[in-house]
TIRONU-699345 format. One record per residue (C-alpha): x, y, z; residue number from 0; residue in one letter. Coordinates in Angstrom, 1 decimal. Example, Ala and Ser with C-alpha at 12.3 -4.5 7.8 and 13.67 -1.06 7.14 Angstrom:
2
[[12.3; -4.5; 7.8]; 0; "A"]
[[13.7; -1.1; 7.1]; 1; "S"]
This chain:
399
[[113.7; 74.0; 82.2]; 0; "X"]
[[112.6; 73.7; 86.1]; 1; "X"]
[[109.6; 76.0; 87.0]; 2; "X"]
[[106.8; 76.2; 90.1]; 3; "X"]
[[103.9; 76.0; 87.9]; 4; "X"]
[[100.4; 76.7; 89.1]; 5; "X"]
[[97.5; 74.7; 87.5]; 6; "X"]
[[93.9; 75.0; 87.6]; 7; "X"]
[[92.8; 72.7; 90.5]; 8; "X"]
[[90.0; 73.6; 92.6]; 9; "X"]
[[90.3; 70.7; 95.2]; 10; "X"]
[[94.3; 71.9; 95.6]; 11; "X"]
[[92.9; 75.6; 95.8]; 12; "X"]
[[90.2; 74.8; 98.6]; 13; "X"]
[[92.6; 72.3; 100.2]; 14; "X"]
[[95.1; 75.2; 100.5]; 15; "X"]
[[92.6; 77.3; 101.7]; 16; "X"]
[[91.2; 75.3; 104.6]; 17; "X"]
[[95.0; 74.4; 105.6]; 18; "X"]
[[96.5; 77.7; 105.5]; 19; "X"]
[[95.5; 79.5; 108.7]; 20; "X"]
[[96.8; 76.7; 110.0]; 21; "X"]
[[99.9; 76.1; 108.3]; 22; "X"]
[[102.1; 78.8; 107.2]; 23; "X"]
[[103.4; 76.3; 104.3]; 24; "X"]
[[99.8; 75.4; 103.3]; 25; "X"]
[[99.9; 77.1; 100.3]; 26; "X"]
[[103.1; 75.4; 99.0]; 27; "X"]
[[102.1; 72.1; 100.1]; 28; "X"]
[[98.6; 71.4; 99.6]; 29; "X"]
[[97.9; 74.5; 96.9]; 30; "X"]
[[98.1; 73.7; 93.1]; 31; "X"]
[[101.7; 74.5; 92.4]; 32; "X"]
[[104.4; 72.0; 91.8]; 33; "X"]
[[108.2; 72.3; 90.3]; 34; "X"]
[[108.2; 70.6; 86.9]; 35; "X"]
[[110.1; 70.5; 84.3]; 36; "X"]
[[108.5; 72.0; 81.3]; 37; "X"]
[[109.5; 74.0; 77.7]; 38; "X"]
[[110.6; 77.7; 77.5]; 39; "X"]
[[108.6; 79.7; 76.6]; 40; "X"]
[[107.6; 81.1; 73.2]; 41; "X"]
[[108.8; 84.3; 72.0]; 42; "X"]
[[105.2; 86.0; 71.0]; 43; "X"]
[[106.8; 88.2; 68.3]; 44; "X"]
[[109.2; 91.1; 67.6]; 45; "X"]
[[110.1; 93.3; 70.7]; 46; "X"]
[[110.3; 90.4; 72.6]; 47; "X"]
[[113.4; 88.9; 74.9]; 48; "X"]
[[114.3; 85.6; 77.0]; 49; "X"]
[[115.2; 86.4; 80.3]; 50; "X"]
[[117.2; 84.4; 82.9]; 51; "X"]
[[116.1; 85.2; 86.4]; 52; "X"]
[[118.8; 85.6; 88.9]; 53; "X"]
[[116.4; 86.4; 91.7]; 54; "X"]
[[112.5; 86.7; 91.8]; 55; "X"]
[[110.4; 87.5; 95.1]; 56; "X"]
[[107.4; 86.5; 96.7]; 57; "X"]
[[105.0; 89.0; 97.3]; 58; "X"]
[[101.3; 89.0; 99.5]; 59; "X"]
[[99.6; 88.6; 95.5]; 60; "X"]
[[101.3; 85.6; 95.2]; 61; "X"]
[[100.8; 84.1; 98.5]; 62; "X"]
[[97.5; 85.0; 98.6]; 63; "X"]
[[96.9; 83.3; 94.8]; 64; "X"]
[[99.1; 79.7; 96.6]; 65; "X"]
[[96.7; 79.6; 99.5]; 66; "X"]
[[93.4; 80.2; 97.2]; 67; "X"]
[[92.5; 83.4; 99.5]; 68; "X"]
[[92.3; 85.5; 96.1]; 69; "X"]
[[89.3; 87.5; 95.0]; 70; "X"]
[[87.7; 85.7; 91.8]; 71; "X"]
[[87.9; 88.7; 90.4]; 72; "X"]
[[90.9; 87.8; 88.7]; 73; "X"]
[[89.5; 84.7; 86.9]; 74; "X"]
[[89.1; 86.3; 83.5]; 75; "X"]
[[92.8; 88.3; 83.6]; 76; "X"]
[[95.1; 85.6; 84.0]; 77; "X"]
[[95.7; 82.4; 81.9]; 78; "X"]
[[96.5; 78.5; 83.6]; 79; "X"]
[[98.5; 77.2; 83.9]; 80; "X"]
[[100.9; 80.1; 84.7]; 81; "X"]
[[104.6; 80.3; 86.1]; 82; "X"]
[[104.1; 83.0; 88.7]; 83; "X"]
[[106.6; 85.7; 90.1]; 84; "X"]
[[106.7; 89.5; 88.6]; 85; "X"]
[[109.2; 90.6; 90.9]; 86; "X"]
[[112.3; 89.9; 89.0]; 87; "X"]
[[115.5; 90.9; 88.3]; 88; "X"]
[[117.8; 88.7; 85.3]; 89; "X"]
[[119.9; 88.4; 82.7]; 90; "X"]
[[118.4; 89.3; 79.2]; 91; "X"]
[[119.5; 87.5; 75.7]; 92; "X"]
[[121.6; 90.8; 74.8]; 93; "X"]
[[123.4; 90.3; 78.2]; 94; "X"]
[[122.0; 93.2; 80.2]; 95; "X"]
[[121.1; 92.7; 84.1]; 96; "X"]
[[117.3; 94.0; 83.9]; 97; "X"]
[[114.5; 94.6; 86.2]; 98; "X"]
[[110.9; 93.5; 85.2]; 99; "X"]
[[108.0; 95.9; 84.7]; 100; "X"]
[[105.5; 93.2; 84.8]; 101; "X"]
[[102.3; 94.8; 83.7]; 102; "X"]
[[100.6; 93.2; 80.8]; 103; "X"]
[[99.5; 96.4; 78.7]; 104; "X"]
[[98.6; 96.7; 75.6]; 105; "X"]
[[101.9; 97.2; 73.6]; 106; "X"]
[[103.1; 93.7; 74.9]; 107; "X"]
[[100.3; 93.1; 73.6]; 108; "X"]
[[100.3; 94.0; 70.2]; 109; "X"]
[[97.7; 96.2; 70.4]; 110; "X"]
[[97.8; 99.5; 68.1]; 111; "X"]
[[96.8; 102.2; 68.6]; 112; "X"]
[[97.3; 101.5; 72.7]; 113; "X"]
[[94.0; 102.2; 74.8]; 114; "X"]
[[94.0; 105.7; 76.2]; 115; "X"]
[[95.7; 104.7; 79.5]; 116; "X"]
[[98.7; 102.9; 78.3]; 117; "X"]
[[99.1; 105.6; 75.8]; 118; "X"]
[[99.8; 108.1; 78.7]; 119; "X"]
[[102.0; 105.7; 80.5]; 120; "X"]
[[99.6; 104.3; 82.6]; 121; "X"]
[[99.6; 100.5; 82.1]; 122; "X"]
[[98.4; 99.8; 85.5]; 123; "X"]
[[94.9; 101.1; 84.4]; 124; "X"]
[[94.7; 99.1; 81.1]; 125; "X"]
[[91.7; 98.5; 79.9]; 126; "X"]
[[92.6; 95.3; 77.4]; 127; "X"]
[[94.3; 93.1; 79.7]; 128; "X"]
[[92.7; 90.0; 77.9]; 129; "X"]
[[93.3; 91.4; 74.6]; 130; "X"]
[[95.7; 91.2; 71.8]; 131; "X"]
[[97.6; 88.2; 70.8]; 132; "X"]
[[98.8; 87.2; 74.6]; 133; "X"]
[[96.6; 84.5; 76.6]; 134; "X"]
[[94.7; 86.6; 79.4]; 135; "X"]
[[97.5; 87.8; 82.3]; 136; "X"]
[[97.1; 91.3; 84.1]; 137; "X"]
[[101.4; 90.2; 85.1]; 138; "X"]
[[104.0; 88.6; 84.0]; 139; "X"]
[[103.6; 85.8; 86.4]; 140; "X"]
[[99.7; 85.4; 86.0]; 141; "X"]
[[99.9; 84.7; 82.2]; 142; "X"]
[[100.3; 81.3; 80.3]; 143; "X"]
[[102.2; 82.8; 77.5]; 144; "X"]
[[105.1; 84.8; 79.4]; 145; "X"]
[[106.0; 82.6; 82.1]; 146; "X"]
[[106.9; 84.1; 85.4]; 147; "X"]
[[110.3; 84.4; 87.8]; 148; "X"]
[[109.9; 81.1; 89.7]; 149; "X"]
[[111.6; 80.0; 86.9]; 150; "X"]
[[114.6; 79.5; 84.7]; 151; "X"]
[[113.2; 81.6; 82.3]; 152; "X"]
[[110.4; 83.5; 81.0]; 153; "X"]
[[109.4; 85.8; 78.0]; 154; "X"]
[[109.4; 90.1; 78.1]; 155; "X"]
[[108.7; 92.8; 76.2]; 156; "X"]
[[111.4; 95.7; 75.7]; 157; "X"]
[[108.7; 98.2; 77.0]; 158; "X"]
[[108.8; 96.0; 80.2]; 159; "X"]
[[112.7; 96.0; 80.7]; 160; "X"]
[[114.8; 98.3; 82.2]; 161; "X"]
[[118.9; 98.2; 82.8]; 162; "X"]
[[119.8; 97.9; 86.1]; 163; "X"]
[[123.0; 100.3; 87.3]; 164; "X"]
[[126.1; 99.6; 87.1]; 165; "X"]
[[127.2; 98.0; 90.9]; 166; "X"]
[[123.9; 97.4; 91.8]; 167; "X"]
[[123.5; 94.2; 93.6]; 168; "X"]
[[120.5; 91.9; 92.9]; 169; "X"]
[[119.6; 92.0; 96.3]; 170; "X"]
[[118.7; 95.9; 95.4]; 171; "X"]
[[117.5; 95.6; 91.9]; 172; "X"]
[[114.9; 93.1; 93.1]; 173; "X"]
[[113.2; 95.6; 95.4]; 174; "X"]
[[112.4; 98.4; 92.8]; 175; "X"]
[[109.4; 96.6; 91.2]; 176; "X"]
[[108.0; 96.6; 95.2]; 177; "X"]
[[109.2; 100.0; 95.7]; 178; "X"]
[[107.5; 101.0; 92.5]; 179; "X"]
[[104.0; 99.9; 93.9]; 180; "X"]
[[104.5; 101.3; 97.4]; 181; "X"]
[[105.9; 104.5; 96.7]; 182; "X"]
[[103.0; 105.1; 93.7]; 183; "X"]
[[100.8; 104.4; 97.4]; 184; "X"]
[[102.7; 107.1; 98.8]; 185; "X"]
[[101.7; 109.6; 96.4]; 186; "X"]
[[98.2; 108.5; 95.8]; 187; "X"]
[[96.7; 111.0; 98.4]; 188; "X"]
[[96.7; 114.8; 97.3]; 189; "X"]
[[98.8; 117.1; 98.6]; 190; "X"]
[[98.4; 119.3; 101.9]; 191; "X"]
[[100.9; 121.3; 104.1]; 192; "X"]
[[102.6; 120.0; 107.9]; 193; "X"]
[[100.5; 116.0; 107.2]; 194; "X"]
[[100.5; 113.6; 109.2]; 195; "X"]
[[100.4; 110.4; 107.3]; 196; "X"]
[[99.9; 107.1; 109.1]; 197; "X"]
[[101.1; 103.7; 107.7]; 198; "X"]
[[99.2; 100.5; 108.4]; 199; "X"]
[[101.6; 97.1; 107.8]; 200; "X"]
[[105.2; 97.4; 107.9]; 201; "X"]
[[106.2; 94.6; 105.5]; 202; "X"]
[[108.1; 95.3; 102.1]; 203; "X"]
[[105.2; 97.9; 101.2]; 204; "X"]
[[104.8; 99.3; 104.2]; 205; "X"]
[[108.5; 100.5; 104.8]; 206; "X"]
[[108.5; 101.1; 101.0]; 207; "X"]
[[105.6; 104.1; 101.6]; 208; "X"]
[[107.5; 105.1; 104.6]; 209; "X"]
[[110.6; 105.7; 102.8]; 210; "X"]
[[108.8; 107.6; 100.2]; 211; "X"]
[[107.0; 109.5; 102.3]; 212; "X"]
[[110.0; 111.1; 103.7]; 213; "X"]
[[112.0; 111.5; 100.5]; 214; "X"]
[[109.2; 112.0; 98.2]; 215; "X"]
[[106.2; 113.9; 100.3]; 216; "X"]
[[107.8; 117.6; 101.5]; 217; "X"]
[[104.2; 118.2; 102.7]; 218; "X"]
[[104.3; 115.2; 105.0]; 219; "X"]
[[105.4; 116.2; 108.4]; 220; "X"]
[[104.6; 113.3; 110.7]; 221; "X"]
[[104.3; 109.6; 109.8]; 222; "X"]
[[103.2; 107.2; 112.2]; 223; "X"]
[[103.9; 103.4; 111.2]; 224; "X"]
[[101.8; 100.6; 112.9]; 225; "X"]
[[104.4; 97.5; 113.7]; 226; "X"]
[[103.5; 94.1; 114.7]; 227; "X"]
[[106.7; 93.2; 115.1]; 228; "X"]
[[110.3; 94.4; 116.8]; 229; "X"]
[[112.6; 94.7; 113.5]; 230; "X"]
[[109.1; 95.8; 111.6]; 231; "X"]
[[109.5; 98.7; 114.2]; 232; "X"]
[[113.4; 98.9; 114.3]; 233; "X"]
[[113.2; 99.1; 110.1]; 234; "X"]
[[110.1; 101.7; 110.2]; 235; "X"]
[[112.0; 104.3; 112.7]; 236; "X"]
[[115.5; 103.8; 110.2]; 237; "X"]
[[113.6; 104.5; 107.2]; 238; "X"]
[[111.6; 107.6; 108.6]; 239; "X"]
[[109.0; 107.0; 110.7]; 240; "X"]
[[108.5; 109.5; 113.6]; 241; "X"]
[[106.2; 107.4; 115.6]; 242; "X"]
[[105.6; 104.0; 116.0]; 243; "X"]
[[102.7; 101.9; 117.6]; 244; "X"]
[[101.6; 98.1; 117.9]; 245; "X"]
[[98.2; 97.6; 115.9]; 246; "X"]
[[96.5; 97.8; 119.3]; 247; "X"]
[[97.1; 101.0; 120.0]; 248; "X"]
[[97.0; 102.9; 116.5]; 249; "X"]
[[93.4; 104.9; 117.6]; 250; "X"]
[[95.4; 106.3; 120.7]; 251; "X"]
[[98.2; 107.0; 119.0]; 252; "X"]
[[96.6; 108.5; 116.2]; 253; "X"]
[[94.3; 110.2; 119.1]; 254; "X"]
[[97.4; 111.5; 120.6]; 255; "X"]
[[99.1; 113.5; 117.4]; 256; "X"]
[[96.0; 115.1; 116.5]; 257; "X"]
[[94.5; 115.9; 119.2]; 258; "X"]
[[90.7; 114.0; 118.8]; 259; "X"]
[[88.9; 112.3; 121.4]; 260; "X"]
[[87.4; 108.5; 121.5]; 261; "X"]
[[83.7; 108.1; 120.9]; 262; "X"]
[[82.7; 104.8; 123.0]; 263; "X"]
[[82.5; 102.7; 119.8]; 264; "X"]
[[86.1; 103.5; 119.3]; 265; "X"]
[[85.8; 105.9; 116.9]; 266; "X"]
[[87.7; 109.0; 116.5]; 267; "X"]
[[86.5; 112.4; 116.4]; 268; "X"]
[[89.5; 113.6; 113.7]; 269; "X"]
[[92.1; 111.7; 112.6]; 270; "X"]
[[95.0; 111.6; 110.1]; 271; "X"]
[[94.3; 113.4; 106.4]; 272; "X"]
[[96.4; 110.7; 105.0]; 273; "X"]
[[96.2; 107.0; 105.9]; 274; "X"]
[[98.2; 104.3; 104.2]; 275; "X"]
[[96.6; 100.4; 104.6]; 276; "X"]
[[99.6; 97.4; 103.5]; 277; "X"]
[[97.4; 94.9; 104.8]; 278; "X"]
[[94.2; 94.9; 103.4]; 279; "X"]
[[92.3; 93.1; 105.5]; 280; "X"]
[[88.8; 93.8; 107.2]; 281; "X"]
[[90.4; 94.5; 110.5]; 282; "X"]
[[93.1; 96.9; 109.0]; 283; "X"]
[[90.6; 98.3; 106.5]; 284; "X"]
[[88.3; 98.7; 110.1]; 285; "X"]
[[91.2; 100.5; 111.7]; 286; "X"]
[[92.3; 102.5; 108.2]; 287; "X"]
[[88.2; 104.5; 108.4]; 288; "X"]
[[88.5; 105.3; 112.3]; 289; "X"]
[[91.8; 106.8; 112.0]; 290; "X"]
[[91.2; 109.2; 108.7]; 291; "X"]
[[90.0; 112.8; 109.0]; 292; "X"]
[[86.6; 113.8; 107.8]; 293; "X"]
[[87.6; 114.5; 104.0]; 294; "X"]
[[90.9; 112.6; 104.6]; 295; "X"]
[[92.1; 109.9; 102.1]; 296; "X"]
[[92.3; 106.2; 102.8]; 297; "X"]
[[94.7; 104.4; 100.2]; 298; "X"]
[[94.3; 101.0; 100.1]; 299; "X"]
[[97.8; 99.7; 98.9]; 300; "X"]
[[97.3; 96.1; 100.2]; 301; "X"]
[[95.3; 93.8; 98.1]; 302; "X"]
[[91.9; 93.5; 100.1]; 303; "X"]
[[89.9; 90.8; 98.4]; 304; "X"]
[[86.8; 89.5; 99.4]; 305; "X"]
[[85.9; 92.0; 103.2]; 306; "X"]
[[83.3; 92.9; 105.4]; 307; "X"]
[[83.4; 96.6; 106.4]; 308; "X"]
[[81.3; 98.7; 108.1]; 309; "X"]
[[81.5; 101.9; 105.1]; 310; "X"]
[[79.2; 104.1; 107.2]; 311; "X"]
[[82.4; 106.3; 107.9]; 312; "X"]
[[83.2; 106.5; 104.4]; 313; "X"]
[[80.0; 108.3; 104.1]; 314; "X"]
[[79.3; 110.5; 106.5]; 315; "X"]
[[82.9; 111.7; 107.1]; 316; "X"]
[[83.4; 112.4; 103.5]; 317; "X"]
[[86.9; 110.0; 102.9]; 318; "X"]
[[88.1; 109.8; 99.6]; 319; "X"]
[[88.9; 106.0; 99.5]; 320; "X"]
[[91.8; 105.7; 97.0]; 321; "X"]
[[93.0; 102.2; 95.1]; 322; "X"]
[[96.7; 102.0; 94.3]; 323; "X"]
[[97.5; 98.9; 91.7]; 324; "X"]
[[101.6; 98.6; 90.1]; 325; "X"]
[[102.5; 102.2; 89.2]; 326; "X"]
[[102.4; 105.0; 87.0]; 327; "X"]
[[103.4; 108.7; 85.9]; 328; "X"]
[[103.5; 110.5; 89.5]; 329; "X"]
[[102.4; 113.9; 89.7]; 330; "X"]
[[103.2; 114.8; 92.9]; 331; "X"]
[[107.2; 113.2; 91.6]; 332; "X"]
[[107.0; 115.8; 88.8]; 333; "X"]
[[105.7; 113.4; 86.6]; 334; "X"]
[[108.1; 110.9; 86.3]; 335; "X"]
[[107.1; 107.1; 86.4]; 336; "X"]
[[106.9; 105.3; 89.6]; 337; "X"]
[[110.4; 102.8; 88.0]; 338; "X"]
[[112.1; 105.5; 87.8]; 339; "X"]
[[111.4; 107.1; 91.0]; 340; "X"]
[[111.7; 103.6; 92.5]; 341; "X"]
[[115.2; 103.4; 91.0]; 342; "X"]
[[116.6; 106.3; 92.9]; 343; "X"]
[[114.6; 105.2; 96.3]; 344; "X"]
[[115.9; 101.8; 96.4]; 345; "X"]
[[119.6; 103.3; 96.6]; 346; "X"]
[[119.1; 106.4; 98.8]; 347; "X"]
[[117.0; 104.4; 101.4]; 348; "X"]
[[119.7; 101.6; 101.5]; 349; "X"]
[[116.5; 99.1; 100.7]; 350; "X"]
[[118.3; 96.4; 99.9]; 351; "X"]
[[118.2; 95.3; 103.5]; 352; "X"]
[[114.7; 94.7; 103.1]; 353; "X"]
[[116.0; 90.9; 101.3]; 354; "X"]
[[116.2; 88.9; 104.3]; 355; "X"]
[[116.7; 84.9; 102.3]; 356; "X"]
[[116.8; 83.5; 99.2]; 357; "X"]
[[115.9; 79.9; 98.4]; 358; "X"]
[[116.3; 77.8; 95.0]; 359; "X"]
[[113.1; 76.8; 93.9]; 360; "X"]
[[113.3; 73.3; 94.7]; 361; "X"]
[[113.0; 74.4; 98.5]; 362; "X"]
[[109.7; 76.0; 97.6]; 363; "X"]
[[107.5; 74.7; 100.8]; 364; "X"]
[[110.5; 76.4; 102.8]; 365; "X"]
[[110.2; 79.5; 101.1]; 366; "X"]
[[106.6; 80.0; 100.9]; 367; "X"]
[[106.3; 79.4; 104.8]; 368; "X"]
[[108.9; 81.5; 105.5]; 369; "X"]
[[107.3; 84.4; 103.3]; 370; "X"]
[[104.0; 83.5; 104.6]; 371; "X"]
[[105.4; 83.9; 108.5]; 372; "X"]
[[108.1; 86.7; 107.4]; 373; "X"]
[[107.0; 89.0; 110.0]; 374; "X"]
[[107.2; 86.6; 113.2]; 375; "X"]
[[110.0; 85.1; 111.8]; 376; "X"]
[[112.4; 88.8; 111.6]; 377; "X"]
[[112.0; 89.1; 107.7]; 378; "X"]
[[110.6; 91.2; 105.3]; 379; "X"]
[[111.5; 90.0; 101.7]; 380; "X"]
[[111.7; 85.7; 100.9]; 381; "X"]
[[113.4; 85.6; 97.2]; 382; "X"]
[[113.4; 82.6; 95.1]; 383; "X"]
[[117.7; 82.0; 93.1]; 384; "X"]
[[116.0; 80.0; 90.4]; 385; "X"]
[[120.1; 79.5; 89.6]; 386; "X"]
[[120.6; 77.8; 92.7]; 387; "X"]
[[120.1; 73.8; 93.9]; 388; "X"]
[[119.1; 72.6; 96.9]; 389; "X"]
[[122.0; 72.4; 99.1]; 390; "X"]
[[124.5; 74.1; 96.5]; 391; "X"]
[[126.4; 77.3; 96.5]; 392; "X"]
[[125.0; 80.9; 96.0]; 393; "X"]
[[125.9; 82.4; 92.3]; 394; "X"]
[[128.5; 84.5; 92.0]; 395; "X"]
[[126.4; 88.2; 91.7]; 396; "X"]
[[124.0; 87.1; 93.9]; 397; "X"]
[[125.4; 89.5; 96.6]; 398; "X"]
């Protein structure tokens, strides 16, 4: 079968590396992936099902992975050479049209009695992600043994599958794993009474935590998304927003809804009780401290990596500086999981609109430069049709 494999090449990671502030398409061309042909996947044992992918995206994990930018702190949870994608939606070997929960826990793994996490439904805080009788892979799409979406076909547990509804189109189903992540963002912070939350990076997790934010958070008054781009800020205002502003001006803005002042080294005297970073970068993570209230919460929903922040603020203003990794039970949604809160988001927000091209895999450089450019470029979501070839028609379903 045809797959964009990633091997274990450290001259193709630093050669992607060096290249890719560059070159958008860095991490396709020079990075250590390449469309083979190789064997299906094994099933690993009982419980487990083939699954045809009809579309899989490409998220910041996986671009940031192609253009060797990752943290090596993922070195000992994932297995090479791995087919990557884990946001997925696909046909399954009883015939159902399924959506991938890609998290490696341990009951894919074999593992019984589950660690105490996965026991209460919290695979995203596993604690055996190298165990059991699975290569090491914190996804599906970072592990040897399952293969990944950016391919014809790749392994899954039933514990990781879940039906898509009826008249759903792909486009939709594909989004819920995202959603999942950035709505489990959105509840992260505690709760409060008339919040202002504000939302830093308006990509496919950015405008997912909007959107939950105003369908999810009652307490959540006032949400402020910071845009780079036009249709970043077109897309924010549809899905919620009540306030909008350019990176540039986020401490004025934020200065402006809660009435602080500007201290000369640009930092404010109050700020937001709730603040939302999609980017995870030093700047953003810069911006994310200035704007929180003493004893706010910072949620750091965008993969960060390797940074250099000043954390003095952290400190002395008391900020609770929350992680959010895949999903979860949700308290503040009752309880339910993060899927199936995801489910109903995906269709009452209309997110579906978030899919802005889909590419068969053998037009990979094309698709990883458009996702690595999305936002300058009027897109959001860059989806590989592992059905498709180059030049041919879409599937029917595709819709």
């Amino acid at each position: 079968m045809r797959a964009l494999r990633l091997e274990r090449s450290l001259p193709r990671f630093a050669a992607a590396r060096l290249a890719s502030p560059r070159h958008a398409h860095a991490g396709a061309q020079f990075g250590p992936v390449r469309l083979v042909d190789i064997e299906r996947p094994e099933l690993p044992g009982p419980g487990w099902k083939r699954v045809r992918p009809h579309l899989a995206g490409i998220c910041g994990s996986d671009l940031a992975t192609l253009s060797g930018a990752s943290s090596r702190w993922f070195e000992p949870i994932v297995s090479f050479p791995f087919v990557p994608g884990h946001e997925v939606v696909g046909t399954d070997d009883t015939g159902r049209r399924v959506v991938l929960q890609p998290v490696l826990g341990c009951v894919p793994r074999g593992l019984d009695p589950p660690c105490p996490a996965c026991s209460s439904g919290s695979t995203n805080r596993c604690a055996h992600l190298a165990a059991g009788h699975l290569q090491p892979g914190l996804q599906t799409g970072f592990c040897a043994d399952t293969g990944g979406g950016w391919s014809e076909e790749l392994v899954a547990h039933d514990s990781q599958l879940h039906e898509v509804p009826s008249g759903w189109s792909d486009r939709a189903a594909v989004l819920v794993e995202p959603v999942a992540c950035a709505l489990h963002g959105a509840l992260a912070a505690p709760p409060g009474d008339g919040l202002l939350a504000v939302v830093i990076g308006a990509g496919t997790l950015g405008l997912g935590a909007i959107a939950a934010l105003g369908r999810l958070r009652p307490d959540v008054e006032r949400v402020l998304a910071v845009a780079k781009h036009p249709h970043q800020r077109s897309l924010a205002r549809e899905l919620g927003a009540s306030s909008v502003a350019e990176p540039g001006e986020l401490r004025r803005a934020v200065r402006r809804l809660t009435g602080s002042w500007i201290l000369d080294n640009g930092q404010l005297s109050g700020g937001a009780p709730i603040v939302i970073d999609c980017v995870g970068t030093a700047a953003s993570l810069g911006d994310a401290l200035a704007v929180t209230a003493p004893g706010g919460t910072l949620v750091l929903l965008g993969m960060a990596g390797t940074v250099g922040v000043d954390l003095t603020g952290l400190w002395q203003r008391e900020i609770r500086l929350q992680g959010s990794y895949a999903y979860g039970p949700e308290p503040l949604g009752g309880g339910r999981h993060s899927f199936a809160l995801a489910f109903e988001l995906v269709e009452a927000a209309g997110l579906d609109r978030l899919v802005s091209a889909t590419y068969p895999l053998g037009r990979y450089p094309e698709a990883v430069a458009h996702a690595a450019d999305a936002g300058r470029r009027g897109a959001v979501k860059v989806v590989f049709d592992p059905r498709r070839r180059p030049g041919g028609p879409r599937p029917e379903g595709t819709r």
